[in-house]
C-alpha positions as CSV (number, residue, x, y, z in Angstrom):
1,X,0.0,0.0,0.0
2,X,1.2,3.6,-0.7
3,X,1.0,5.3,2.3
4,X,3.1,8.6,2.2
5,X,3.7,11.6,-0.1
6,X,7.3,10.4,-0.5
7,X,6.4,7.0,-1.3
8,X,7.9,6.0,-5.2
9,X,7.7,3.4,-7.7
10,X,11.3,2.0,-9.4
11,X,11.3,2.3,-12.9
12,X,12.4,0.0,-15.3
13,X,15.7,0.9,-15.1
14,X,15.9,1.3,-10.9
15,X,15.3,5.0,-11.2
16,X,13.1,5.5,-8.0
17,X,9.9,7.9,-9.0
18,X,7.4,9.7,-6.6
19,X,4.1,7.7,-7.3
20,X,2.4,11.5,-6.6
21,X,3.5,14.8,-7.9
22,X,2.4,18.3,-9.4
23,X,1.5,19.2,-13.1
24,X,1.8,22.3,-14.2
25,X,0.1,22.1,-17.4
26,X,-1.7,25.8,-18.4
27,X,-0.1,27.3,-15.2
28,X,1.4,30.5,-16.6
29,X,4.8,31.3,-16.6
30,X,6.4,33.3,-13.5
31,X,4.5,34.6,-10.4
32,X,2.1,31.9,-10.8
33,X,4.0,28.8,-11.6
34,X,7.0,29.8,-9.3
35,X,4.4,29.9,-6.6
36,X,2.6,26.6,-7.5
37,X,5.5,25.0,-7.5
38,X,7.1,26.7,-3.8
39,X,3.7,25.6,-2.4
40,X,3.7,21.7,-3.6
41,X,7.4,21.7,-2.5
42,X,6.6,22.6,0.7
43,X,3.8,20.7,1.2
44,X,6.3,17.5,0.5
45,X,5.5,16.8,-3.3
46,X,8.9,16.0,-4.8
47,X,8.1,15.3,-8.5
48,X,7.1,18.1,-11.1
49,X,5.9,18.1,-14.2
50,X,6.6,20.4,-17.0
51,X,6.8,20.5,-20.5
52,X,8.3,22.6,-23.2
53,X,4.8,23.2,-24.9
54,X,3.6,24.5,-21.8
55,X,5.8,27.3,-21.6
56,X,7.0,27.7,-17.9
57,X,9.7,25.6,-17.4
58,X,12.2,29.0,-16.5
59,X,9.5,29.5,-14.2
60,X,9.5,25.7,-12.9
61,X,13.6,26.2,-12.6
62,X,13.3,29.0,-10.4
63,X,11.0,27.7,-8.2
64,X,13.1,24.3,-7.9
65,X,16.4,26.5,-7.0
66,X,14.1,28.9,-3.9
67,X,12.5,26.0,-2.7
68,X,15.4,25.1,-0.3
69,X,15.2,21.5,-0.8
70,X,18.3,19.8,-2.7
71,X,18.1,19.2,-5.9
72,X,18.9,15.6,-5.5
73,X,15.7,15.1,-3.3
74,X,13.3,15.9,-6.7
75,X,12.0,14.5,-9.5
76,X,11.8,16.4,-12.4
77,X,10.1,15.5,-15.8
78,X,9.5,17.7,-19.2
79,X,8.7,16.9,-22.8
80,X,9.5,17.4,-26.3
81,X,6.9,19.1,-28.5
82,X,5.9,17.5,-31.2
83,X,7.3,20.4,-34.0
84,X,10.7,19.4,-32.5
85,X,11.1,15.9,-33.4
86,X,13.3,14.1,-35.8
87,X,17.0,13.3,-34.7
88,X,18.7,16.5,-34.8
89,X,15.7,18.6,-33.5
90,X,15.4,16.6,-31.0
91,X,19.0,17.2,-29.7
92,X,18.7,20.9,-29.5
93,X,15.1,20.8,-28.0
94,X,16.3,19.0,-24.8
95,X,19.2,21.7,-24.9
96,X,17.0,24.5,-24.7
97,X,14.6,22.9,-22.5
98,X,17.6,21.9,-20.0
99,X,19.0,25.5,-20.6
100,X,15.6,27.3,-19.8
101,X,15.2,24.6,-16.4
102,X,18.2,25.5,-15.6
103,X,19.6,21.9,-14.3
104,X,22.4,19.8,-14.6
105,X,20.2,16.8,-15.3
106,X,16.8,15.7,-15.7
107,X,15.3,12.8,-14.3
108,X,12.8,11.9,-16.9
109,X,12.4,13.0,-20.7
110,X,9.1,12.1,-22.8
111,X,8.1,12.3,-26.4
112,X,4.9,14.3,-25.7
113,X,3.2,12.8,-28.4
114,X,3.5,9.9,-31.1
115,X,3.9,12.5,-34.4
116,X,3.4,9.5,-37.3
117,X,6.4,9.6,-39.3
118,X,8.9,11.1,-36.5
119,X,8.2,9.3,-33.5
120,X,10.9,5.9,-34.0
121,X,13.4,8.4,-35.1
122,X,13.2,10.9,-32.1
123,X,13.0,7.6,-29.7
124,X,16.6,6.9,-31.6
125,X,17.4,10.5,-30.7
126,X,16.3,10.0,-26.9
127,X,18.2,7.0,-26.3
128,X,21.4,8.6,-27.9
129,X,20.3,11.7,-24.8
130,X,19.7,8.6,-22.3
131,X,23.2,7.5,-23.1
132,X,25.0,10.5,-22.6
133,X,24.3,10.5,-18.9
134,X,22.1,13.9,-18.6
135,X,18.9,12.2,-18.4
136,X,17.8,9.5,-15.6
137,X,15.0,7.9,-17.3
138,X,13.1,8.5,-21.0
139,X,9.7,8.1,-21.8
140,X,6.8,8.9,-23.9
141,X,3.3,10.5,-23.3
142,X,0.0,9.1,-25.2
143,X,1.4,6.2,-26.6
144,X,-1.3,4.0,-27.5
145,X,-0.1,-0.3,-27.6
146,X,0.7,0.3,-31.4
147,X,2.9,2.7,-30.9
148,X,5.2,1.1,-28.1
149,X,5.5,-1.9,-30.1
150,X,6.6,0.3,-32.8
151,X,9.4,1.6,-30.3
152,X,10.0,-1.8,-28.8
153,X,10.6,-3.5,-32.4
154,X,13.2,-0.5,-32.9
155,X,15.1,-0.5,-29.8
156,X,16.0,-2.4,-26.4
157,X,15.8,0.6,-24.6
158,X,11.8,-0.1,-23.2
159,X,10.1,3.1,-22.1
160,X,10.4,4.1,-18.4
161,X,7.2,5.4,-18.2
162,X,4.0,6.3,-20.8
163,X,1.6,8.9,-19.5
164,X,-1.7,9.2,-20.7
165,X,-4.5,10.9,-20.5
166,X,-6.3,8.0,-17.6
167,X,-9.5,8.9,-15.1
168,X,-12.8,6.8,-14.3
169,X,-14.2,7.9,-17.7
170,X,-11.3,6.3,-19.6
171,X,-9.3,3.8,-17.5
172,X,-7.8,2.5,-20.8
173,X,-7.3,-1.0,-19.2
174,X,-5.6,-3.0,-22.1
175,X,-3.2,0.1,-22.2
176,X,-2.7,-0.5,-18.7
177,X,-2.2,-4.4,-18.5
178,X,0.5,-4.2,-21.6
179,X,2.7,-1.4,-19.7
180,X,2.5,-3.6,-16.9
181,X,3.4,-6.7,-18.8
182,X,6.4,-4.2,-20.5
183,X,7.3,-3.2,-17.5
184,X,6.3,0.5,-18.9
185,X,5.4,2.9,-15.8
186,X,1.8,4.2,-16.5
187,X,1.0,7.8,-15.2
188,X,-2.0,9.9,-15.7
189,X,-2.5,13.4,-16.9
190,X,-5.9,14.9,-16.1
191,X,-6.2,12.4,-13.5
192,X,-9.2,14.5,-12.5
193,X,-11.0,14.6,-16.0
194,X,-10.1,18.8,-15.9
195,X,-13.1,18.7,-12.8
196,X,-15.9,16.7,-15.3
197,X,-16.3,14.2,-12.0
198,X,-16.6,16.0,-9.2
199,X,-20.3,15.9,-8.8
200,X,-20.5,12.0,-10.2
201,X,-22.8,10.7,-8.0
202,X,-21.6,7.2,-7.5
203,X,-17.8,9.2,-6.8
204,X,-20.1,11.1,-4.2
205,X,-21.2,8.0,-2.3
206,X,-17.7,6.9,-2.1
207,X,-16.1,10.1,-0.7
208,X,-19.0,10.4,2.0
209,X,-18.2,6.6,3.2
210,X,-14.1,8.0,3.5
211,X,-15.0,11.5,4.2
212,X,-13.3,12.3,1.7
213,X,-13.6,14.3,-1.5
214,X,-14.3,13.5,-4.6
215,X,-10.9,14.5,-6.1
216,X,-9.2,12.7,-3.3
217,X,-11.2,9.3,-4.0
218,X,-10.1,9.5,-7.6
219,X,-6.4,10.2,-6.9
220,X,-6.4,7.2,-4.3
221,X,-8.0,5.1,-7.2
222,X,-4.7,6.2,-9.6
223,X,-2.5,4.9,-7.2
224,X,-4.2,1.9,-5.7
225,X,-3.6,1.0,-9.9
226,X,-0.7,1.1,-9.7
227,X,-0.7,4.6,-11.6
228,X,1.7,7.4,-11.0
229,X,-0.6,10.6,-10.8
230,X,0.1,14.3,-11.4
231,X,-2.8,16.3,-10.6
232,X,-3.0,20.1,-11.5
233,X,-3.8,23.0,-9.3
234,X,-2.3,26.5,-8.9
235,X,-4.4,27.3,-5.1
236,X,-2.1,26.5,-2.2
237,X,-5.2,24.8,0.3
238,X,-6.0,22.6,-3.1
239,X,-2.4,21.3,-3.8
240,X,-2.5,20.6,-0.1
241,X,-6.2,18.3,-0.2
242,X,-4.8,16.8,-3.1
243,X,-2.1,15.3,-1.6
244,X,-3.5,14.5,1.3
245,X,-4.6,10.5,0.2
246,X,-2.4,8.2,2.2
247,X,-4.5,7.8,5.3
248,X,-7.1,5.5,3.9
249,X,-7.4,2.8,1.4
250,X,-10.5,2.3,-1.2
251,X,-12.0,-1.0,-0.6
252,X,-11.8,-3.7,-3.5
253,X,-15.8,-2.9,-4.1
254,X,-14.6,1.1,-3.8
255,X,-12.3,0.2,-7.0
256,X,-15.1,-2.0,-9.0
257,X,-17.6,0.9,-8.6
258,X,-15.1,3.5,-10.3
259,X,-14.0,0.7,-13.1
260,X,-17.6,0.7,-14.4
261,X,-17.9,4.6,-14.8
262,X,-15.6,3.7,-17.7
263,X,-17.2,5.1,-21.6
264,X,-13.6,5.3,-23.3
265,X,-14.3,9.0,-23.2
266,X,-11.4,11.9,-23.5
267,X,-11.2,15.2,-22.8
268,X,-7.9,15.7,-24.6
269,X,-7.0,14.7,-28.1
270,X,-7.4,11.2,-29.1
271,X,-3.7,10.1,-30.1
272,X,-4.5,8.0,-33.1
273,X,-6.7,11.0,-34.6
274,X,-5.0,14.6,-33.8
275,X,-3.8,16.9,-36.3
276,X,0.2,17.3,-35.3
């Protein structure tokens, strides 16, 4: 059972990774990503998530070098964007991205999304990165089976971690069993369906039961997975409740309950069907 904040999963490779952190998607750059970040440090989140699309990572850097806490103690993930991929591009990308962080190293890189066409050749790209030491762990983001066989066929470097866009409307479980079977990590982005399931009623029930909230039920659900989860908030007493799941345990009915709220349905792009 994952009972603390600093609780992580090893990844493929033994990296150790926080099974809880912060997103920071469509958190704007400076006061209010520095701050989000500051708060969720101090509140004892140690992974972060940026990415270069979402334009704050000087913002995420800064935060990481006033929070006090040594860099060695955090976990920090961003991705390439998708105009950016392709061997070479790919190079300078996590250049400027490590440039703009302002860090040494990064502890896990991911292809934000499988471009058709580019995707095999900026995985070749990220394992040359892998190899050259500045990087802990590489990854990729909405990779559906297809494409990380695709990957697989081309390399022996497997994934570290694929995160997708996973909540009770979309619990994507063949995606779920084959990243176990890979020993891919599986983390979830919009963990909270961007708020779509916090007046569900069945969630509702649940929370009562714990006394918990509805957020709070879903998040436990992630982990009790086996799902890293990165939920998204910029208010201080938010990134507080949401990381306040380790003091109670959904019951194996709890888990059935939110399993059948599944309808396949997204709230992002689907991966097969996006115009890159």
């Amino acid at each position: 059972m994952i009972k603390h904040i600093s609780d992580q999963t090893v990844l493929n490779n033994g990296v150790k990774m926080p099974w809880f952190g912060l997103g920071v998607w469509r958190v704007e750059e400076g006061i209010e990503v520095i701050t989000s970040v500051k708060s969720a440090i101090a509140a004892g989140y140690r992974s972060i998530d940026t990415a270069a699309a979402y334009r704050n990572e000087e913002g995420v850097g800064q935060a990481i070098r006033e929070s006090g806490v040594p860099r060695e103690e955090l976990f920090i993930t961003t991705k390439l964007w998708n105009k950016d991929q392709g061997y070479e591009s790919t190079l300078k990308a996590f250049d400027d991205s490590m440039e703009k962080l302002g860090l040494d190293y990064l502890d896990l890189y991911l292809i934000h999304w499988p471009v058709k066409g580019k995707y095999r050749e900026t995985w070749r790209a990220f394992n040359k990165l892998y190899e050259g030491g500045k990087i802990k762990a590489i990854g990729v983001s909405n990779f559906q089976i297809h494409h990380l066989n695709d990957i697989l066929a081309d390399s022996d470097v497997v994934p570290a971690v694929n995160q997708v866009e996973y909540h009770p409307r979309l619990t994507q479980k063949p995606l779920l069993d084959f990243c176990k079977k890979k020993g891919i990590q599986l983390e979830a982005w919009s963990p909270l369906m961007q708020g779509m399931l916090l007046d569900q009623p069945e969630l509702m029930k649940i929370a009562e039961k714990h006394h918990k909230s509805v957020a709070q039920i879903i998040l436990r659900w992630d982990l009790q997975n086996g799902v890293v989860t990165i939920p998204k908030s910029v208010k201080e007493h938010r990134i507080i409740e949401n990381a306040d799941v380790f003091d109670f345990e959904l019951t194996a009915e709890d888990m059935a309950s939110i399993d059948q709220l599944n309808q396949d349905q997204r709230v992002g792009p689907d991966p097969d069907n996006f115009n890159f």
